[in-house]
N, C-alpha and C positions, 0 to 999 in steps of 0.2 A: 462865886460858883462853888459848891461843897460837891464833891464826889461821890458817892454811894456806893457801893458793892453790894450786889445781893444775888449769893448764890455762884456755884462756877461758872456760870454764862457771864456774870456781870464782871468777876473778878478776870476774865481772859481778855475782856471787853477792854478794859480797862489798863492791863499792861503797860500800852502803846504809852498813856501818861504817866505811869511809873517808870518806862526806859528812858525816854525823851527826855534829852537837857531841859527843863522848864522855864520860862520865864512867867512873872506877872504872878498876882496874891494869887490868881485860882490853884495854878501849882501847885502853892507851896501847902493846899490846903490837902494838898491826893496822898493819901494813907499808902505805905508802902505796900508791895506786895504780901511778903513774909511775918506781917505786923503780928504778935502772937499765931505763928504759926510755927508746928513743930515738923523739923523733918528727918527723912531718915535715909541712911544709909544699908542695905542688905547686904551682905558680903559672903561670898560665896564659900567659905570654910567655918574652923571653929574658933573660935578667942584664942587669941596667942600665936597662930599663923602671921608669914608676912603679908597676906592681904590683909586678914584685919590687924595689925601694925597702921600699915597705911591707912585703910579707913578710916580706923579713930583718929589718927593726926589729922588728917582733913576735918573731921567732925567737930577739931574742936577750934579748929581756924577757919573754914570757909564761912558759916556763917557771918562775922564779920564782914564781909564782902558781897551782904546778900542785903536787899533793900528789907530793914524792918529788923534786922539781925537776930534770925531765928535760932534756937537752938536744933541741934544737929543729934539723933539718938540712931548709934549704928547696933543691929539687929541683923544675926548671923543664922545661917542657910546653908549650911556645909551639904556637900552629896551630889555623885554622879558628877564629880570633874570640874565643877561649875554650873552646868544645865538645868538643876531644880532653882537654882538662885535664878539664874538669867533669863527660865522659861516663867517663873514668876513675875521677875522684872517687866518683860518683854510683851506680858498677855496677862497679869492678873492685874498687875500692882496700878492703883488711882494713874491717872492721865493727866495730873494737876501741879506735875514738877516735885510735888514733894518726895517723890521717892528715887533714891537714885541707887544704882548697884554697882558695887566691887567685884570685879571679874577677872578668873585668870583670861591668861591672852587666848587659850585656849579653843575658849568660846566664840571667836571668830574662824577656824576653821572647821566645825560642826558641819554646821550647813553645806559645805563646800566638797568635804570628804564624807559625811555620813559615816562615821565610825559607831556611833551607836542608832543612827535612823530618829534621835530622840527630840532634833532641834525641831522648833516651830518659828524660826523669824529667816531673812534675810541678812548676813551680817552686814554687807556694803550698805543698806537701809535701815539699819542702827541707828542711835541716837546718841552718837560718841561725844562723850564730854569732855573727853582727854586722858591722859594718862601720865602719873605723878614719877615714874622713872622706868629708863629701859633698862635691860636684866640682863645676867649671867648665869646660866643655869649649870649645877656642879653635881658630878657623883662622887659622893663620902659613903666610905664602909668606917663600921665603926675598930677604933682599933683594939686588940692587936689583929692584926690583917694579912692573910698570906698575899694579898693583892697587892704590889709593888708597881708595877706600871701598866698604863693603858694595854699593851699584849696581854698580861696575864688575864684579861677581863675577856678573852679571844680563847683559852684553856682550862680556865676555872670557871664552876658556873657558880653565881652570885645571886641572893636572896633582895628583892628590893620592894619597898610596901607604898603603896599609892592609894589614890582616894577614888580612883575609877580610870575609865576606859580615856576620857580626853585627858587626864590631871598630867602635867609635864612628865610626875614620876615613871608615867607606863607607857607617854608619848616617846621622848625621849629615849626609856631603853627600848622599844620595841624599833625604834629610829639605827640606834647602836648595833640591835643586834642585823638587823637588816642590812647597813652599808655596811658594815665591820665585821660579823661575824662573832659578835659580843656574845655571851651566855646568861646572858637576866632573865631569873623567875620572875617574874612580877607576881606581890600577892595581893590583889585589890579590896577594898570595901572597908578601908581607914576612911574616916569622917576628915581627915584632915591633916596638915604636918604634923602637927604636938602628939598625936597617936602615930603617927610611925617614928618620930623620937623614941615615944615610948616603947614602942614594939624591937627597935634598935636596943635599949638596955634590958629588953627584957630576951634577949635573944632570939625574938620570933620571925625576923630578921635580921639581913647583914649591914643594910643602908638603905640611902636613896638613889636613885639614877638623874633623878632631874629636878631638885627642889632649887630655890633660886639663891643663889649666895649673897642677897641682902637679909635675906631672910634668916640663912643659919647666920652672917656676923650680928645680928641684931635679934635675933633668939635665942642663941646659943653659943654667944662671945666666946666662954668658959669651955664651949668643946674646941674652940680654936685655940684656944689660948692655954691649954692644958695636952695638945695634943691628941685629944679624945678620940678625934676622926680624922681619918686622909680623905684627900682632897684627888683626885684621881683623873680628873680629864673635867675641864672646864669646855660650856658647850653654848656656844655664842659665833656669830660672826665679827668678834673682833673679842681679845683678851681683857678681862678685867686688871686696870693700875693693881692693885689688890694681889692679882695672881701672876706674876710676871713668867716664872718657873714652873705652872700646872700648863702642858701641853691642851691646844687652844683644837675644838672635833675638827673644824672646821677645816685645819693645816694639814688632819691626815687625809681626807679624802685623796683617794687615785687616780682619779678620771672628771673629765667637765662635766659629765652628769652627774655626777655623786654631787659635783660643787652647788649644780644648779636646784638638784634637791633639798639639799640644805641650805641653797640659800631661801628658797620657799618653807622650807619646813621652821627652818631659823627666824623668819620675819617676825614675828610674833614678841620675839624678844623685844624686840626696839621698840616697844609698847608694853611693857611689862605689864605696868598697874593699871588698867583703865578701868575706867566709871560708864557705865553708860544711864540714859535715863527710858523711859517706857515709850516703844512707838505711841503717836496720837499726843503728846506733847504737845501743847498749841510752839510753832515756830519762833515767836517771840519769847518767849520762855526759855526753849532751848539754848537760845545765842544769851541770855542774860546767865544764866546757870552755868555755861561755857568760859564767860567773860570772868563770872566771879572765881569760877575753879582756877581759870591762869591768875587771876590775879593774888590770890589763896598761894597760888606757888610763887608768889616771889615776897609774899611775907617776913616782915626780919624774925616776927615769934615762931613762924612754919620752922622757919629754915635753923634757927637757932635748935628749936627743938628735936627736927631731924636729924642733925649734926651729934646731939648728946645721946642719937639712939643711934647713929651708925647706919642712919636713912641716909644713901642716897636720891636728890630731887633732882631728877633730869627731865625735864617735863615735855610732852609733846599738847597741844592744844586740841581739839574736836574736827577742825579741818586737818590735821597730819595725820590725827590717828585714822578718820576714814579715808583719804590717801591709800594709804598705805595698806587698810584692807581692800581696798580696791582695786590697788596693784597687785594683791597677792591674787585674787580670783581672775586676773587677765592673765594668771603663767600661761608658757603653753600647754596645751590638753596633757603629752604625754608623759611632762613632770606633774603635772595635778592627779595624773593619773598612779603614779609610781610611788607619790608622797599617799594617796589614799589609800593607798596598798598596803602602804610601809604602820600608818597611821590604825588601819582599823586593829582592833583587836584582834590577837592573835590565843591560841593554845599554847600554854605553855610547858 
């Protein structure tokens, strides 16, 4: 028996004998799925950012793990936070598996809070392929710095550059300045981190409020390690090994509500890097693309290579990640209510 494929009907058709353990010649005769097929990665910032970090390390290991072992070309989408990436993802991009997207975590609480009215998908009805590690997100002013500790961020008001209305940098302090009484200008419409780096040395700003701390040790080793920037209030439900002595947002809260706000507003962490792929994905597809990306994370060449970049790989799968946005949309109303509040864009 020879297998044929013609056309995406034939080739979705089809699947079911490229997943299935095979036995017997006809098998072994069924053409992989990804046989000279190219795919791609979109990632919602600009080259040089810790999303596409991660992206291209995926891109250049998961194929491996993919039937046919395609090559993998990641193609970047910076703008609006994540939203032009994921709304492309989500409604333009082919239906055929080959296009998957790099997303901040951000983009699962759009839909939920409506901070800019601009999502078109459901998140819990995603098509979450996982996510390559959970995060700590830190505010660094660049030094020399009058800002000595998290108080002085509550009496001095601070300059901080972000890439829009959902991007951590403007969620985060708009977050600080709400429980805390913080003072972040936020100045929006950076394409992405490596422009507010730059806007950082060029003093058009003071820092970030919310970029992730894998990101500056593995883009910016040299500002740590040189003492370039302070490190001023790590912003996680649990302390990065990393930052033992940066007071951890989480520990100042004063009240059970503040806790419970952040811990909804914090969720998101614990799914740093996620991928998702385009609703309309035939279902078989999905779990094989899912299968390969966990399997992609426990690679000796992923993991070696991560390590020499100061990646951490703490992986969650396609079921935990949608979990967990699923728990976050069942808070109760009047913290979803208070985090949307905290969340939408503010005047600054």
């Amino acid at each position: 028996m020879k297998v044929r494929y013609r056309g995406l009907v034939g080739l979705c058709a089809g699947l079911t004998l490229v997943l299935t353990e095979a036995v017997g010649p006809a098998a072994a005769q069924t053409e992989p799925v990804f046989k000279s097929t190219q795919l791609f990665i979109v990632v919602a910032s600009d080259v040089g950012g810790g999303y596409d970090t991660y992206a291209r390390l995926l891109a250049r290991n998961m194929g491996n793990h993919l039937a046919g072992k395609p090559s993998i070309v990641v193609q970047n989408m910076p703008g609006a936070g994540g939203l032009k990436a994921m709304d492309y993802i989500i409604n333009v991009a082919p239906k055929d598996g080959t296009y998957l997207g790099a997303m901040p975590s951000g983009v699962a609480y759009e839909p939920m809070l409506g901070t800019t009215g601009a999502a078109r998908y459901h998140a819990p009805a995603v098509n979450w392929i996982g996510s390559m590690a959970k995060e700590v997100a830190v505010t660094i002013l660049q030094n020399p710095t009058p800002i000595k500790t998290f108080s002085d961020l509550q009496t001095q008001t601070v300059i901080v550059g972000s890439s829009g209305a959902t991007a951590t940098n403007s969620v985060y302090a708009r977050l600080m300045n709400a429980l805390f009484g913080t003072r972040f200008k936020i100045v929006e419409g950076y394409s992405g981190q490596p422009p507010v780096y730059l806007a950082m040395e060029r003093g058009e700003v003071h820092g970030s409020a919310g970029l992730y701390y894998a990101s500056l040790a593995s883009g910016k080793a040299d500002w740590l390690r040189d003492k370039k920037v302070s490190i001023i209030v790590q912003i996680a439900l649990e302390k990065s090994p990393d930052l033992p002595d940066v007071p951890l947002l989480y520990d100042l809260a004063k009240t059970e509500e503040d806790r419970q706000v952040l811990r909804l507003a914090l969720a998101g962490l614990l799914m740093g890097h996620p991928f998702v792929l385009p609703n309309g994905v035939p279902a078989d597809r999905v779990k094989m693309i899912r299968a390969a990306f966990m399997s992609a994370m426990k690679d000796e060449a992923l993991l070696e290579e991560a390590k020499k970049m100061n990646l951490p790989i703490t992986p969650l799968d396609g079921e935990a990640v949608t979990k967990l946005v699923t728990d976050m949309y069942a808070s109760p109303s009047p913290i979803i209510e208070r985090v949307k509040t905290i969340f939408g864009p503010a005047k600054n």
